[in-house]
C-alpha positions in Angstrom: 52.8 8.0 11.1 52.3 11.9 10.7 49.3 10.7 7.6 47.9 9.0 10.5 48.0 11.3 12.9 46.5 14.4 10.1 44.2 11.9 9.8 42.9 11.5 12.9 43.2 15.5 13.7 40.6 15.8 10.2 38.6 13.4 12.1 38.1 15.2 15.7 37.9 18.5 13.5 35.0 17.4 11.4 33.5 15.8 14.6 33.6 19.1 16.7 32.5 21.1 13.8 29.4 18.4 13.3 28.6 19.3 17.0 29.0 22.7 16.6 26.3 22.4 13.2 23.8 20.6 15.6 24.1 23.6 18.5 23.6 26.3 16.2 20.0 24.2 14.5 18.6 25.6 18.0 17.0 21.6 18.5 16.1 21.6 21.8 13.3 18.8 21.7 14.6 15.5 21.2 17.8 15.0 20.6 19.4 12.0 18.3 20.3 8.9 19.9 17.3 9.1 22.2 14.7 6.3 22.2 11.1 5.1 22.0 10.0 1.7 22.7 8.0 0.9 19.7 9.5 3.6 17.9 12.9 3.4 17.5 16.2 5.5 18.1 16.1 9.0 16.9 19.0 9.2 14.4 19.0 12.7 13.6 16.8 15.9 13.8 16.8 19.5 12.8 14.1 22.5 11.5 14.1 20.8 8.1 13.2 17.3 9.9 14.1 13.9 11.7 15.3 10.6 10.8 14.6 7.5 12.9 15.2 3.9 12.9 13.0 1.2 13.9 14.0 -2.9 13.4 11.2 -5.3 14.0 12.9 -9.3 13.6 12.2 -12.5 15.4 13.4 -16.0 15.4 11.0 -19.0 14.9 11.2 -22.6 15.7 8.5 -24.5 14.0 7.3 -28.0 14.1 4.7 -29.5 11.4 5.1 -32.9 12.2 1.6 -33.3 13.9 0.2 -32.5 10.8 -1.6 -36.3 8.6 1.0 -36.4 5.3 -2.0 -35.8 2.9 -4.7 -34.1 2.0 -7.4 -34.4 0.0 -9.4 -31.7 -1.4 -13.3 -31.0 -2.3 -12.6 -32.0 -6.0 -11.7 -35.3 -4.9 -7.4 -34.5 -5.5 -5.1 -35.6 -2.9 -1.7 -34.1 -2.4 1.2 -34.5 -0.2 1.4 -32.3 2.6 5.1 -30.6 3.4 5.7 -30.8 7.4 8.1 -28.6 8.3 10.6 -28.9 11.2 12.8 -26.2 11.4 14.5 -23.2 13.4 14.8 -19.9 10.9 15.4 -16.3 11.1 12.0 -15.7 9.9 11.8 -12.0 9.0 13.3 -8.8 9.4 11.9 -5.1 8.7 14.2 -2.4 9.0 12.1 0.8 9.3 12.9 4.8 8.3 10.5 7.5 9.4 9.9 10.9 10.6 9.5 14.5 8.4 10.5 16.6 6.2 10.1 20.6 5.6 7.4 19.8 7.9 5.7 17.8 10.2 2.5 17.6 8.8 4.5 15.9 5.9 5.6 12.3 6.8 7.5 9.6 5.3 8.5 6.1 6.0 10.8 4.1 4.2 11.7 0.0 4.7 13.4 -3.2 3.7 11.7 -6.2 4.5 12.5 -9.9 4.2 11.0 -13.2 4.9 13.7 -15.4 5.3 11.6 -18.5 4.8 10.3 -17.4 0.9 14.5 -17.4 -0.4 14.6 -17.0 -3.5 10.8 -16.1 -4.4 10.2 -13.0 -6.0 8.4 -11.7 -3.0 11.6 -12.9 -0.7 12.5 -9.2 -0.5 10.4 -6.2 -0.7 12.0 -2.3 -0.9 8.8 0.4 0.0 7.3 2.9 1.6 4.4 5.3 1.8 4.1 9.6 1.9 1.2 11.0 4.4 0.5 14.5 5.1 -1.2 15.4 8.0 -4.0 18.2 6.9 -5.8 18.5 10.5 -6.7 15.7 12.9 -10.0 14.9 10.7 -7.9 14.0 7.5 -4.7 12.3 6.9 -3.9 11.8 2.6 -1.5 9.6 2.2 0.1 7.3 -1.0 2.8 4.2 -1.3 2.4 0.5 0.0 0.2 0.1 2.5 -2.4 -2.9 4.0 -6.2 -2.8 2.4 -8.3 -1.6 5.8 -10.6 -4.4 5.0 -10.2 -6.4 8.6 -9.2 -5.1 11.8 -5.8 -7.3 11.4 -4.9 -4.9 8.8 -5.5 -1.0 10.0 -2.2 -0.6 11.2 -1.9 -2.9 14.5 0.9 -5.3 13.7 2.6 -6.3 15.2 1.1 -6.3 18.1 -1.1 -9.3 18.5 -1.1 -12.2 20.2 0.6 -14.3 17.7 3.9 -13.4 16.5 3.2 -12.3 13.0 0.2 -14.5 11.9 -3.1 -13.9 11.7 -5.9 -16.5 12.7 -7.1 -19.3 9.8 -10.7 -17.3 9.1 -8.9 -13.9 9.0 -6.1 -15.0 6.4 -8.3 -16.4 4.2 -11.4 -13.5 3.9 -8.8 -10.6 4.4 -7.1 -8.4 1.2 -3.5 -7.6 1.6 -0.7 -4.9 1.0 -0.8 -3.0 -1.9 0.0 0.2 -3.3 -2.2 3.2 -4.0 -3.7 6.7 -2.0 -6.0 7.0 1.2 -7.3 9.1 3.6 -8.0 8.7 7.2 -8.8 10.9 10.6 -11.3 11.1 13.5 -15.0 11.9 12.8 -15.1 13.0 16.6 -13.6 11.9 19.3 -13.5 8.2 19.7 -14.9 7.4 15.9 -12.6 7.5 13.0 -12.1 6.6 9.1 -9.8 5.2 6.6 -10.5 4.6 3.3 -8.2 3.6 0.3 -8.0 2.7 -3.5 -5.5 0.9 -4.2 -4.1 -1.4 -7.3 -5.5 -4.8 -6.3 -6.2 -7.3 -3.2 -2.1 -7.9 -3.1 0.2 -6.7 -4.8 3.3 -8.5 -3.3 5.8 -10.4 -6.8 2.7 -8.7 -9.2 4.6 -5.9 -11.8 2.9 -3.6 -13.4 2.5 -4.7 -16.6 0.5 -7.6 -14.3 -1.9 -5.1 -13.2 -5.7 -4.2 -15.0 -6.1 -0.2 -15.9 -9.5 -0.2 -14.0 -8.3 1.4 -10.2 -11.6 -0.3 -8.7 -10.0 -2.1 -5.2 -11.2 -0.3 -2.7 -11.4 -1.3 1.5 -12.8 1.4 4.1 -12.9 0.8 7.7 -15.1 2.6 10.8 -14.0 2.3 14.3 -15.4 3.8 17.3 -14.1 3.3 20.9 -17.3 3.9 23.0 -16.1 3.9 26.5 -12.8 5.1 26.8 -12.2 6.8 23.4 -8.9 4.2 22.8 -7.7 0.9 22.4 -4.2 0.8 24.0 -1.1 1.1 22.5 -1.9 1.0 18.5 -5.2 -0.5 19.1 -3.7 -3.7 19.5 -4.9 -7.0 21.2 -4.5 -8.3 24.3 -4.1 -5.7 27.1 -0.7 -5.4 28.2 -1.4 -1.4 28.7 -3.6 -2.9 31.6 -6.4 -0.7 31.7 -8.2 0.7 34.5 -11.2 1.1 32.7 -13.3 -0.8 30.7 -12.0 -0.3 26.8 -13.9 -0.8 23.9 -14.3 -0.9 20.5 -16.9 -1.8 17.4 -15.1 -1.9 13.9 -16.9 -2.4 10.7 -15.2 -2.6 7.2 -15.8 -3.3 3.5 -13.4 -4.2 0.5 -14.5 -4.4 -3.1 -12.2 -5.8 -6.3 -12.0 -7.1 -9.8 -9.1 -9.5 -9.4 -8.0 -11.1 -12.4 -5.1 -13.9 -12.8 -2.2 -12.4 -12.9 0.8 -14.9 -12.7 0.3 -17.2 -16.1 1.2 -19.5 -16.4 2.2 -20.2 -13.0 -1.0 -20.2 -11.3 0.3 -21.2 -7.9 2.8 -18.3 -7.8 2.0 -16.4 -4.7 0.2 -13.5 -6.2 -2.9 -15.7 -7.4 -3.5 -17.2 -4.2 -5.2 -13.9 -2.3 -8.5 -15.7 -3.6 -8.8 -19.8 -2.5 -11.8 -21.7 -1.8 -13.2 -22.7 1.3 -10.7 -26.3 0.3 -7.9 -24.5 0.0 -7.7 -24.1 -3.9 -6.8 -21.7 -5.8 -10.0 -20.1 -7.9 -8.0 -19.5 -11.1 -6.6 -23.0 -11.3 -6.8 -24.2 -14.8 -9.9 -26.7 -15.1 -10.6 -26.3 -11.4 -14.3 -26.1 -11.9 -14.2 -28.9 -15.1 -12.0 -29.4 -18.3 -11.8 -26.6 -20.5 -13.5 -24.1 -17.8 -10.8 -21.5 -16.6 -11.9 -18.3 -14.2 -9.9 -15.6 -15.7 -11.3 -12.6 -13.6 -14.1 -12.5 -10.9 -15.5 -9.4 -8.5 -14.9 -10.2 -4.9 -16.6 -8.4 -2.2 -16.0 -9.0 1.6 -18.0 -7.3 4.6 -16.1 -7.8 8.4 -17.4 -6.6 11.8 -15.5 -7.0 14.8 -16.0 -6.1 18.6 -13.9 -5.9 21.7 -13.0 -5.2 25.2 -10.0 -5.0 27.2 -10.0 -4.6 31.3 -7.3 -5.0 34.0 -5.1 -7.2 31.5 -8.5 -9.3 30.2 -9.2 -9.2 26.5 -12.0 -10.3 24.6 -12.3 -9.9 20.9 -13.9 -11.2 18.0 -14.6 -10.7 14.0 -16.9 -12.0 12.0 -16.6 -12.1 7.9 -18.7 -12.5 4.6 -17.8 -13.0 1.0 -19.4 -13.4 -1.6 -17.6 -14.0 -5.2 -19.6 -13.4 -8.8 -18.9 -12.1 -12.2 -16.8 -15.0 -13.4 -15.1 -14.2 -17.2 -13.1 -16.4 -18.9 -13.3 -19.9 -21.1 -16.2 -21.9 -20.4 -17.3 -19.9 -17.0 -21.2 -19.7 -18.9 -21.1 -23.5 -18.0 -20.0 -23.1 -14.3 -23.1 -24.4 -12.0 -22.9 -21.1 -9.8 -23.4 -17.5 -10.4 -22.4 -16.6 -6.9 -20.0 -18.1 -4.2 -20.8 -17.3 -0.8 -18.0 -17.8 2.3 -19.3 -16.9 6.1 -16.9 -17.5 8.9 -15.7 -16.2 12.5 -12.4 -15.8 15.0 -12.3 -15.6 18.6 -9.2 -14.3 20.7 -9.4 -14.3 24.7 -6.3 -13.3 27.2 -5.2 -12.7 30.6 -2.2 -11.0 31.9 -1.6 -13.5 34.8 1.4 -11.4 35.9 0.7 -8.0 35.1 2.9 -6.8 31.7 4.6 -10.2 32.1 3.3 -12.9 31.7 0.3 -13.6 29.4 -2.1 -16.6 28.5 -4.6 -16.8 25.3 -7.2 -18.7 23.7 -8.2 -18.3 20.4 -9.9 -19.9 17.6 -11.7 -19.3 13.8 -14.2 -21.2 12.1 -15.0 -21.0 7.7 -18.7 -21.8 6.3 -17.9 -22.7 2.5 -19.5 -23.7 -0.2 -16.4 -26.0 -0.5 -16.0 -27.5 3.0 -15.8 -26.0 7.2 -12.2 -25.8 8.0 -11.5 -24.7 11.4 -9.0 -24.3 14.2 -7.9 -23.8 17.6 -4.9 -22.7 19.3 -3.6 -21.6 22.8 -0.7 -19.4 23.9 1.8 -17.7 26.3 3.5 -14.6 25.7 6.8 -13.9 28.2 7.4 -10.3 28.0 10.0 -9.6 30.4 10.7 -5.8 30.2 7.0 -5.2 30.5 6.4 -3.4 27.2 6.3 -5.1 23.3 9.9 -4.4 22.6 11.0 -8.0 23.3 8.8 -11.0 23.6 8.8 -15.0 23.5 5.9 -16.9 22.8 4.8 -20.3 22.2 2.0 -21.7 21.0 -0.2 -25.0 19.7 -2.3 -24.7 16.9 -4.6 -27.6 15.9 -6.1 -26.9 12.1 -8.6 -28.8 10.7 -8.2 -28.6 6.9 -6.8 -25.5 6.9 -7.2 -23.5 3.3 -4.5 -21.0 3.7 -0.5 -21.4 4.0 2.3 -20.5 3.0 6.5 -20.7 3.7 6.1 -17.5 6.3 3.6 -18.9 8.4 2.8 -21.5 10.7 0.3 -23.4 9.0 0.1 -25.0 5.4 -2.6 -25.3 2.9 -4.7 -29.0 3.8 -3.1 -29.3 6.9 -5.0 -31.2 9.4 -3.5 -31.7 12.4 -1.3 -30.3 15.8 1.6 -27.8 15.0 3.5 -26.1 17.4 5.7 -23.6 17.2 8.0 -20.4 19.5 9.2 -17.5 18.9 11.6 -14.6 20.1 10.4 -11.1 19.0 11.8 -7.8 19.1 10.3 -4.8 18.0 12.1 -1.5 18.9 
């Protein structure tokens, strides 16, 4: 009993003297424990830096069974189609930011998980970027982060419509996450920049010894806000912020890479299929294109434009893409009947707050114009958000695909599906 009770007394001491540390830092901005929607909780904070913690996770319910059992693609193939029925933790990102020495120098550290992907190499992913601020026209910065080669991926998620999917044209044109240096800032006021060179298109379950020696994936993006000089909160879509005035934007971007194959022999493992056809298969598929031909490595350039407006909890936005494919290497590619592949396509996204920061409806669609088949889609939404702000948020939504190219475990549609899905989920993001 007297160990306990030393115990305890070491406890309180260490506890007051922790307290006493904290007074004598001088803080007298915010404190720890204190929160920001969006942002997190402020764990801890001093002269030498800060420490918060941000979780973004959601529950899904999905249901696949609308979807015809098989699909058939433009070589004339037909596979089975997996429809999915099933309720899943879906994914959960534990976030660690703030500074350190100082502000100007900022860090950001995660864990993230898809639950659906168990046991791929992928499932789990450990990263993080540095940035340090130089002055509000330039922002250098290195680590994981997303390509700016569509507006989907300059830093808005997760706050879309959707729950953490993108529409069927934009998954299939845009590059991914992967790691390497950038810069970004404001021209003036209302226009600004990013720009980065990174590894590859995506760099998720690809190792280094994976990876080409040639540096030459780069995406840059331009935005400029016209009328307001912003976008709402992140420049995000929909209008939740519900603005008062009329807020627009015009976004243009433009990704270049080599991309080789990079997981042999397994040529479906998830880090080939960043480049598919307008069918849905996979470019470096072994005798795709005829027997003994085989696309080892290719150039892939992609051009995206995008425009929108948001007004009194009305939002109107839309993107349109182009890519076009050439340099093919590899056995038998001087025998394919092409030089150049070309992919046009387009998405749509409307809303309306129908109850102010509550209650929202949507309407969106996206259409591909392939060399190897027009897949399209349509969908329509609700999203409940019942504190009035993104930290939590239900949604449910139908999504009709017609011969979708794109899928995977993480999201709501699959690769060849044709057909209804619907699907709901419960967000939060604090």
């Amino acid at each position: 009993m007297t160990r306990l009770w030393t115990a305890i007394l070491a406890l309180a001491m260490s506890i007051m003297a922790l307290d006493s540390a904290w007074a004598e830092a001088g803080n007298d901005a915010e404190q720890p424990d204190s929160y920001t929607p969006n942002r997190g909780f402020r764990l801890a904070e001093s002269d030498k830096g800060t420490l918060n913690l941000r979780i973004f996770a959601y529950i899904r319910y999905l249901n696949q069974l609308g979807l015809d059992s098989t699909y058939t693609d433009a070589f004339g193939n037909t596979s089975s189609v997996d429809r999915r029925q099933d309720i899943l933790f879906q994914k959960v990102n534990i976030q660690f930011d703030g500074w350190l020495m100082s502000p100007k120098l900022r860090y950001l550290g995660y864990v993230w998980t898809s639950n659906t992907s168990q046991g791929l190499g992928a499932q789990v992913v450990v990263g993080g970027n540095l940035n340090y601020d130089v002055d509000p026209h330039l922002t250098v910065g290195g680590g994981i982060d997303a390509l700016p080669g569509v507006r989907a991926t300059e830093g808005n998620f997760p706050f879309w419509l959707t729950v953490d999917n993108r529409l069927m044209a934009d998954e299939f044109f845009r590059p991914s996450y992967t790691m390497g240096i950038w810069a970004r800032g404001k021209v003036v006021d209302g226009l600004s920049y990013r720009a980065m060179l990174g590894n590859n298109l995506s760099q998720l379950g690809v190792d280094a010894g994976q990876l080409d020696n040639k540096l030459n994936t780069l995406a840059t993006a331009l935005v400029w806000y016209p009328t307001t000089g912003e976008y709402g909160t992140r420049a995000g879509f929909g209008d939740l912020d519900h603005h008062e005035q009329v807020a627009t934007r015009l976004g243009t971007h433009f990704t270049r890479s080599t991309e080789d194959r990079q997981g042999q022999p397994d040529t479906d493992a998830f880090e080939n299929v960043q480049v598919r056809l307008s069918d849905g298969s996979v470019i470096f598929k072994p005798g795709l294109f005829g027997t003994g031909i085989q696309v080892e490595r290719l150039d892939y350039h992609m051009v995206s434009a995008d425009a929108g407006a948001k007004y009194r909890g009305l939002s109107l936005e839309g993107e349109y893409y182009w890519r076009w494919l050439n340099g093919f290497s590899g056995a038998g590619t001087e025998g394919l009947p092409f030089d150049e592949l070309t992919d046009t396509g387009f998405q749509l996204q409307a809303s309306a707050m129908v109850v102010p920061a509550t209650l929202q409806l949507y309407a969106s669609g996206s259409k591909i114009f392939g060399d190897f088949g027009d897949p399209w889609e349509t969908r329509a939404g609700v999203n409940w958000t019942p504190w009035q702000n993104y930290v939590v948020r239900w949604n449910l939504e139908y999504l009709h695909s017609n011969r979708s190219p794109v899928g995977a475990l993480s999201l709501p549609y699959v690769v060849g599906g044709n057909g209804d899905t619907w699907y709901s989920s419960f967000q939060v993001n604090f």
